[in-house]
Structure formats: C-alpha cells, structure tokens
KEVEXGU-946321 format. One record per residue: residue number from 0; residue in three letters; y, z, x of N, C-alpha, C in turn. Coordinates in steps of 0.02 Angstrom, whole numbers, plus 32768, in hexadecimal, padded with zeros to 4 digits. Each point is the difference from the previous one (the first is absolute). Layout:
N
REC num residuo  n.v  n.w  n.u ca.v ca.w ca.u  c.v  c.w  c.u
REC NUM     ALA    Y    Z    X    Y    Z    X    Y    Z    X
...
This chain:
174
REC num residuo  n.v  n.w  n.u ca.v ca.w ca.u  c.v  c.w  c.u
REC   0     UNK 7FC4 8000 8029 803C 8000 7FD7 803F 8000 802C
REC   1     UNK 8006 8022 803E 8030 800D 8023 800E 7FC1 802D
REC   2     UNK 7FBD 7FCF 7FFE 8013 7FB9 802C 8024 7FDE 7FCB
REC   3     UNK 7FE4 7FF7 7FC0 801E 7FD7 7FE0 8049 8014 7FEA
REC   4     UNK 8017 8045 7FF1 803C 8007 7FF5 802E 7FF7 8046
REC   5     UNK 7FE9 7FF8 8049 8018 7FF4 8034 8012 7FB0 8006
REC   6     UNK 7FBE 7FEB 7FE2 8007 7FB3 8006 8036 7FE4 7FCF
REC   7     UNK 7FF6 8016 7FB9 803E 7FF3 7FC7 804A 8012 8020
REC   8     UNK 8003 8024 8015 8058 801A 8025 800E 7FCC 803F
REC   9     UNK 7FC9 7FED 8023 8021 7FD2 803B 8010 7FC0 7FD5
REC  10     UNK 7FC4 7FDF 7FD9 8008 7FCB 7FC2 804F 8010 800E
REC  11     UNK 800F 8023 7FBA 804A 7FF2 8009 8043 8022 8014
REC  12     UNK 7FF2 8005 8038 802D 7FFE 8035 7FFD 7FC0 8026
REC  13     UNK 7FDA 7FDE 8011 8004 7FCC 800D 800F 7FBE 7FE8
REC  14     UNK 7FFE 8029 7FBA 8024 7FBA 7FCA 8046 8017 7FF5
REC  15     UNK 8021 8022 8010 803C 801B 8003 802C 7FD0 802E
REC  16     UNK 8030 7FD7 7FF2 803A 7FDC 802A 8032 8008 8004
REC  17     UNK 800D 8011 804B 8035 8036 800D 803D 7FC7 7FE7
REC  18     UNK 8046 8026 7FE2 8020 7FB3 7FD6 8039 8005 8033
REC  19     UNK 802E 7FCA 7FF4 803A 7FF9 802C 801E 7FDC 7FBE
REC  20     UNK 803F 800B 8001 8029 7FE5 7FC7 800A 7F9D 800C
REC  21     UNK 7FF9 7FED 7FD0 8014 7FBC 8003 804F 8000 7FF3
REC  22     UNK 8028 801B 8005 8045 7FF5 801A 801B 802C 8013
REC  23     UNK 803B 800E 801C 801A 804D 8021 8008 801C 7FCA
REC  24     UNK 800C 802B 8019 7FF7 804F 7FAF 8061 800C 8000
REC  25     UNK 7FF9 8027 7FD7 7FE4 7FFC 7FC6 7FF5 7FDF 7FDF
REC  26     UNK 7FAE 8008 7FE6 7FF9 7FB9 7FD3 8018 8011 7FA3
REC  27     UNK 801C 7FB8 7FDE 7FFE 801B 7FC7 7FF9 7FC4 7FD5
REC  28     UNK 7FC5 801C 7FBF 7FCF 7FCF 7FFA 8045 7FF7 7FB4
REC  29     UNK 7FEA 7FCA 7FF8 801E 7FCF 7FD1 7FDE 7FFC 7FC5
REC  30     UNK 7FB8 8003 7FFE 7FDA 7FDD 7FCA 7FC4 803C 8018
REC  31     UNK 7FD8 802A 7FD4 7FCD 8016 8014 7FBD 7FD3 7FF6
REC  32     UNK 7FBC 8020 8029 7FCC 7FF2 7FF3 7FE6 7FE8 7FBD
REC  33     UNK 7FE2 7FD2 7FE0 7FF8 801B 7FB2 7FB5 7FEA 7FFB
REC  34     UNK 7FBE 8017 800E 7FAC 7FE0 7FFB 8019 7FE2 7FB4
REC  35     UNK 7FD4 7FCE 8010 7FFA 7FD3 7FBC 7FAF 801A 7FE2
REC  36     UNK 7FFF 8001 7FB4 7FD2 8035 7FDF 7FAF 7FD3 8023
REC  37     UNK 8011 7FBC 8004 7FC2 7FCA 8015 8017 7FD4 8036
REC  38     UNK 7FCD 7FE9 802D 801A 7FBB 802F 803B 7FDE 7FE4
REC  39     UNK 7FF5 7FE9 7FD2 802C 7FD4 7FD0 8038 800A 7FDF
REC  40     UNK 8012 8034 7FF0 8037 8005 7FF1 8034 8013 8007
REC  41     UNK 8039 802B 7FD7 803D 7FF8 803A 8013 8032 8011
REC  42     UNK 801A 8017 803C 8008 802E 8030 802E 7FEC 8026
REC  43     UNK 8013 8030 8031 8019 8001 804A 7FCC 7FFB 8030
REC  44     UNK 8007 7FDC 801C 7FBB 800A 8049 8019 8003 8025
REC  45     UNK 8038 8043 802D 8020 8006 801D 8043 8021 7FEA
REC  46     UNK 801B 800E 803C 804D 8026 7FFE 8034 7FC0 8013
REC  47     UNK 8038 8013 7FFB 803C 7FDD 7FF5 8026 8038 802E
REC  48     UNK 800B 800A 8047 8030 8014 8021 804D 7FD9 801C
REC  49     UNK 8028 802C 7FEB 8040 7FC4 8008 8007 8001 8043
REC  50     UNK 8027 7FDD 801A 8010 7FDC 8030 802D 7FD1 801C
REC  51     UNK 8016 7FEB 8036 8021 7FD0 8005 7FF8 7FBA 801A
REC  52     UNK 8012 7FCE 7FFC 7FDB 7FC8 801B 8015 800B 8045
REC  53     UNK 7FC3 7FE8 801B 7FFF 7FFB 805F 7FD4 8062 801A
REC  54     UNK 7FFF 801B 7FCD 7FD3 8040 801B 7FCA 8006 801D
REC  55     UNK 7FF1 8014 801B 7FC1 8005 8036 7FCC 8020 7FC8
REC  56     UNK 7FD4 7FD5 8009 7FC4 8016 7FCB 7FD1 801A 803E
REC  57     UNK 7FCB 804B 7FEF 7FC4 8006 8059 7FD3 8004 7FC9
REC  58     UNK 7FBB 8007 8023 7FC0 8015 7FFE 7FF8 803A 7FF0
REC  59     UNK 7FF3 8017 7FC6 7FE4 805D 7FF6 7FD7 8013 8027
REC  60     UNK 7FCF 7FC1 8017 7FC8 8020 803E 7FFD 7FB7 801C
REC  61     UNK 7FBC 8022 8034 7FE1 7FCE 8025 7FE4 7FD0 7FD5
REC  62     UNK 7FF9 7FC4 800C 7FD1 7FDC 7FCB 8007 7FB6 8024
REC  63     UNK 7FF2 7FD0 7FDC 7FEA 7FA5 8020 802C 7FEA 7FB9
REC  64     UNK 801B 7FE3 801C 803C 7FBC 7FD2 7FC4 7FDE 7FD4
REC  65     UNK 7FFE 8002 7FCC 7FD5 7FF0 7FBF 800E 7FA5 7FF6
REC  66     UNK 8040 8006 7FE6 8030 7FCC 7FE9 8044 8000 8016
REC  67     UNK 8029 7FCB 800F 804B 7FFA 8013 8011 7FCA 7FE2
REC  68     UNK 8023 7FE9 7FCC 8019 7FBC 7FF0 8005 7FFA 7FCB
REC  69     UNK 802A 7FD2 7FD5 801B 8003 7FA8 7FC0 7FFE 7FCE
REC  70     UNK 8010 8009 7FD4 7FE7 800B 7FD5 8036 7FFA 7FA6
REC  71     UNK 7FF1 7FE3 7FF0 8033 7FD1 7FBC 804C 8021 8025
REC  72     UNK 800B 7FC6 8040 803D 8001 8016 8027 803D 8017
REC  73     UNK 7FCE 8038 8014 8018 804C 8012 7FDF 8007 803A
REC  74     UNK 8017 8017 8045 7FD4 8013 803E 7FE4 8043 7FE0
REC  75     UNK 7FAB 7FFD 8019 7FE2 8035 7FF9 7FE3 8010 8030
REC  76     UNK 7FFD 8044 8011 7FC7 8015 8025 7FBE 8035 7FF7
REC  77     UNK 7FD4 7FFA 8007 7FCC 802D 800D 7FE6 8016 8034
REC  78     UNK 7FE7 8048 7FFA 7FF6 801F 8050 7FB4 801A 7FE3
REC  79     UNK 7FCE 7FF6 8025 7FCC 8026 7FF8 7FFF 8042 8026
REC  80     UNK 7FF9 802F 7FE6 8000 8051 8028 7FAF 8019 7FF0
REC  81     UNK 8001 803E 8032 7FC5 8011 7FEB 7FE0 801B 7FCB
REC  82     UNK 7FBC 7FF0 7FFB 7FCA 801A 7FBD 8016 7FC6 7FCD
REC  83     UNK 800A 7FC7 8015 7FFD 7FC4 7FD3 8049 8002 7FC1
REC  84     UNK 8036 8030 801A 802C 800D 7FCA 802C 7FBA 8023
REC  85     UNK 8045 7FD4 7FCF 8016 7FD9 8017 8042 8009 7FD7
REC  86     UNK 8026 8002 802B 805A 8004 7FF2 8020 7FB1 7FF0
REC  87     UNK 8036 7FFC 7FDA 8024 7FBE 7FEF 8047 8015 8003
REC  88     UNK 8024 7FCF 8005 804A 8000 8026 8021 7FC2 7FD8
REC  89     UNK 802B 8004 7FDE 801A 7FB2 7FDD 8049 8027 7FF4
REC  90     UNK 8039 7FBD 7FE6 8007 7FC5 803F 7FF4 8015 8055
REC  91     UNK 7FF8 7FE1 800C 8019 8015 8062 7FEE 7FD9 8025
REC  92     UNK 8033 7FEB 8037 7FD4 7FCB 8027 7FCF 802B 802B
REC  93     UNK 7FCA 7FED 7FFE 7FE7 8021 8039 7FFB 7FF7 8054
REC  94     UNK 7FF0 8039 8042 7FFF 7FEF 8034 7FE6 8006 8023
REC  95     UNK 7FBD 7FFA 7FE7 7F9E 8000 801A 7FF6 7FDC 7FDA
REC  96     UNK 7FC5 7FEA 801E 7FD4 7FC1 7FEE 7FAB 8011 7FE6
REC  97     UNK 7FEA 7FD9 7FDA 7FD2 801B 7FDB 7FC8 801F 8036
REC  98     UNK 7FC1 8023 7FF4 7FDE 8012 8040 8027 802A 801D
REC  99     UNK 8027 800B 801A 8029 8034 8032 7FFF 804E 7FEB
REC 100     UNK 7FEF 8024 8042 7FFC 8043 7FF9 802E 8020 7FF5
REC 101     UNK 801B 8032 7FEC 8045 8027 7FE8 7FFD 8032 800B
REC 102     UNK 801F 8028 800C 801A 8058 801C 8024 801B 7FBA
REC 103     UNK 7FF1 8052 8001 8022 8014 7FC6 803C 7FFB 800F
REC 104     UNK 803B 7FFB 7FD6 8045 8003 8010 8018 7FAD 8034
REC 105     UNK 7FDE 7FD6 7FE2 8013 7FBD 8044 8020 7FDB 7FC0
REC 106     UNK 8046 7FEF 8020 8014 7FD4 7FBC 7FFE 7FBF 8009
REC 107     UNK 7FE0 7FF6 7FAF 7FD0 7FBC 7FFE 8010 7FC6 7FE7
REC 108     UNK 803E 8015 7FE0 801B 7FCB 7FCC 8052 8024 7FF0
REC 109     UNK 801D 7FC7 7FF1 8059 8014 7FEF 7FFA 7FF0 7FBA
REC 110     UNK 8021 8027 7FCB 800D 7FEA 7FC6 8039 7FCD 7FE6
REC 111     UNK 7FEC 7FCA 7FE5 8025 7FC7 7FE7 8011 8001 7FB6
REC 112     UNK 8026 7FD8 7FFC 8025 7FFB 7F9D 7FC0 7FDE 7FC7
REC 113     UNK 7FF8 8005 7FE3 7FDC 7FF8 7FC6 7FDD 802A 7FDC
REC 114     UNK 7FF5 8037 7FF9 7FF5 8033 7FF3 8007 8012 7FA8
REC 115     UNK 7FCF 8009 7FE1 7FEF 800A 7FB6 8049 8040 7FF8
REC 116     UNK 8009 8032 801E 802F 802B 7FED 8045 7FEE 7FEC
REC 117     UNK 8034 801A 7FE8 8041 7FF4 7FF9 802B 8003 802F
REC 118     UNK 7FE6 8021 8048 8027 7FED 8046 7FC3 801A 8021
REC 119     UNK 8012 7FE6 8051 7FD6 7FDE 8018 7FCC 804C 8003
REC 120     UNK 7FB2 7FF8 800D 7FDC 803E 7FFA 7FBA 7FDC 8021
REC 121     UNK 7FD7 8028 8020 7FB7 7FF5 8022 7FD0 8007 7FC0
REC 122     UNK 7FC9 7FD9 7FF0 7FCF 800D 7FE5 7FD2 8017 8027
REC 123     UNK 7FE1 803E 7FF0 7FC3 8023 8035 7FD2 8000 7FBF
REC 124     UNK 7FB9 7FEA 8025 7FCE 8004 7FE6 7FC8 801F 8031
REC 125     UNK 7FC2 8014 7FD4 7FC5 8008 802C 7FC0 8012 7FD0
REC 126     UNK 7FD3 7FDD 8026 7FBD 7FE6 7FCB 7FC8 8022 8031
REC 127     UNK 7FD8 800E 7FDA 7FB4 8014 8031 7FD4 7FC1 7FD5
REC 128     UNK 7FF4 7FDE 8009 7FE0 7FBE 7FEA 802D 7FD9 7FD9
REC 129     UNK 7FE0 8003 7FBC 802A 7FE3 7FD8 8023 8034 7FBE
REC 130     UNK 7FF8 8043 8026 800D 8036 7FCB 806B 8010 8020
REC 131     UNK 8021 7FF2 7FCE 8047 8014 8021 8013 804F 7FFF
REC 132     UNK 801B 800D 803D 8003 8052 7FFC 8066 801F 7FFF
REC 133     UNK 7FF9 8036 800B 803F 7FF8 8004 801B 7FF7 8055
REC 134     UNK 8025 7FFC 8024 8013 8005 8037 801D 802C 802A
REC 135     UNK 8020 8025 7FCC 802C 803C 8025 7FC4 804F 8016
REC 136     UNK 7FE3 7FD2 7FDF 7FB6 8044 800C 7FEF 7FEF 8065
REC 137     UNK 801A 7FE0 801F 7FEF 7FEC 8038 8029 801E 8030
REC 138     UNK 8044 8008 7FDD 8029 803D 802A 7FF9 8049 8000
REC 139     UNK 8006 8011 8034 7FFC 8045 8014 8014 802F 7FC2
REC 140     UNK 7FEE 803D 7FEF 8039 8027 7FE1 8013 802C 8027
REC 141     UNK 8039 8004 7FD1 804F 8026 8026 7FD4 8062 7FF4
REC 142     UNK 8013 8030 8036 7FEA 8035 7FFC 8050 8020 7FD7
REC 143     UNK 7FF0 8031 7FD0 8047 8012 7FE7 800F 8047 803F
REC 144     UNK 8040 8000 7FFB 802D 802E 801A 8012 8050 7FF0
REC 145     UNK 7FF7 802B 8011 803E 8039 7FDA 8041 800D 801F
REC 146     UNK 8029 7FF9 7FC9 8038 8011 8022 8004 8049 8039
REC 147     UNK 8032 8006 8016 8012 802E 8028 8001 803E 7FF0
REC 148     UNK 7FF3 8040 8014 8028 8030 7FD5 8041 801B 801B
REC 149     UNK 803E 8005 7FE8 8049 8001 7FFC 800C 805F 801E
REC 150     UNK 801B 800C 802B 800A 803B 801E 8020 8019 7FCD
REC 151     UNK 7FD3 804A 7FF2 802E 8047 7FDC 8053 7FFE 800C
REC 152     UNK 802D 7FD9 7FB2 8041 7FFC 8025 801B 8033 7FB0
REC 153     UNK 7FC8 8017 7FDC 8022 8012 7FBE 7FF4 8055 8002
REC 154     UNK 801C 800A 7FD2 7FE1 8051 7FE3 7FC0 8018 804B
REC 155     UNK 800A 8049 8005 7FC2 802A 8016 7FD0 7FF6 7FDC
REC 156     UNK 7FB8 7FE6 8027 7FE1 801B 7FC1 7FDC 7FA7 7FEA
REC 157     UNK 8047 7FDF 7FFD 7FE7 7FC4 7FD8 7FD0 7FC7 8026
REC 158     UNK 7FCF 7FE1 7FE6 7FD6 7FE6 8028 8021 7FAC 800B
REC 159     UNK 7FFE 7FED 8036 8004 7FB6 8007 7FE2 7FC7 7FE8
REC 160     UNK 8027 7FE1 7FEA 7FD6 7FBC 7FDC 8021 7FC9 801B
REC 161     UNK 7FD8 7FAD 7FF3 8003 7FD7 801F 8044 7FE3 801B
REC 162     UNK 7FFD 7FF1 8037 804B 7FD8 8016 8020 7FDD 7FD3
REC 163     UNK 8049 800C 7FFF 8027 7FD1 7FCB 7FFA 8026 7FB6
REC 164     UNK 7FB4 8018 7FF3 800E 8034 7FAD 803B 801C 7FED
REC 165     UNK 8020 800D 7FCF 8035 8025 7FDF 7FEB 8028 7FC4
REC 166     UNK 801E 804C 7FFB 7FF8 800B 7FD9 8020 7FF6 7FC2
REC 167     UNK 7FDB 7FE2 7FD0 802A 7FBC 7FB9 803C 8051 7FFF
REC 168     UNK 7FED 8041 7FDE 804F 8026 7FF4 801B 8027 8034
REC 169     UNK 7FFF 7FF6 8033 804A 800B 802E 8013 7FB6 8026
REC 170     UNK 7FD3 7FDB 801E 8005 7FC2 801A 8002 8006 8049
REC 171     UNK 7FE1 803E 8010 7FEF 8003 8038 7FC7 8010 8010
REC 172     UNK 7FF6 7FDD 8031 7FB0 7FF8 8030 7FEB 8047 7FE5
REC 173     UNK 7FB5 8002 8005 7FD7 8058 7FE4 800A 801C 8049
C-alpha cells in the first residue's frame, strides 16, 4: 500500500508544470475560461489576456514547437510540453520553428493585430489530447501574505492591529 501511495504522489508531481506566465505580469485576463458542456459546443477554449501588439509571448515550460504558422489568416502557435499537455497562442507571429525545443520562460512568439477581443489581447489555450482545459491552471499560485503588525502607538493596554488599520470611531490607528 505504501509503494503504491509512493508511486501515486511521484505520478503527480511529475505531471505538475512548473508555469511561467505567457506575458509579463501582471497578467489580466479579458475573457475567462468557459469548458463547453460537449466537444461540440460552445465554449471558451482558452483565456483572453490583454495585451499589446508586439508583446513578447514565452513558453510556460520546456516543451518542442508543435505548430507555428496561420491558421484562417491568424499566426498560431503550439508548444508541446510535458505529459502530452499542448498550449496555443493566437494571433502572434511566431519565433521558433516547428520541431524546435523550448525553455520555460523563452519568448516564442510576439503578439500581432487580429485578435477576436475588442483591443488587442492573447488567446491562451491548452489541451491534453483533444480534451480543452483551462490554462491558467499552469501558473504557479501566488502564496497569500499577512500584513505587518503596526507598533503599540495607542492606549496602554491596547493590542496592535494590522498596518494602515484605523479605528472606524476615533480614526486612529488601534
């Protein structure tokens, strides 16, 4: 029992891809994910991050150039990464060639004008066959923070609370 629950945890950890943002951060998505209920029908297959034309599009990971080249008059690209998952990039020209190996964070493609959004924006996609997933699941998550705690500046006695807090009836810090 203890191999196989050893063996299940490396499984996936190893299907885990460490992500790198496809444009500088902050990113901010335009259009969310939306699974379509069947293959067929209609959905989002992919995010909509805005952007500007000429942005440096990278690689979330290591992976081999899938596809590079239009597609109904839009540069596309595909990156194969590992465990058979595959990323998409539209418009953009791209700047690897199909076959070619890629580094996480190697930028692969510049974003160009044509773009389904209302100003200019990246389509990110990513498929594990022919099943569409969402994409942002590929970036890291953010660890949250606690604020600070604010030095005893009130009353004896009174306990400190977070930096910047006020108390709403005097209007001063606790």
């Amino acid at each position: 029992m203890t191999t196989l629950l050893i063996s299940l945890l490396l499984a996936v950890a190893q299907a885990a891809v460490p992500g790198v943002r496809p444009l500088p951060g902050p990113l901010s998505v335009v259009r969310w994910w939306d699974a379509p209920p069947s293959p067929y029908a209609a959905g989002h297959r992919g995010v909509d991050l805005a952007a500007d034309v000429g942005a440096e599009v990278r690689a979330p990971a290591a992976g081999r150039v899938h596809f590079a080249g239009p597609v109904a008059g839009r540069g596309v690209l595909s990156l194969t990464l590992p465990n058979g998952l595959r990323t998409t990039y539209e418009p953009v020209r791209a700047l690897v060639h199909e076959g070619e190996a890629v580094t996480a964070g190697q930028v692969v493609a510049v974003l160009t004008e044509g773009s389904h959004c209302p100003a200019p924006c990246l389509h990110w996609g990513l498929l594990r066959g022919e099943e569409y997933l969402n994409p942002l699941t590929l970036l890291p998550r953010t660890t949250p923070r606690l604020l600070p705690m604010a030095p005893e500046t009130g009353p004896a006695g009174a306990k400190p609370g977070p930096a910047g807090v006020r108390d709403a009836a005097s209007g001063a810090e606790p």
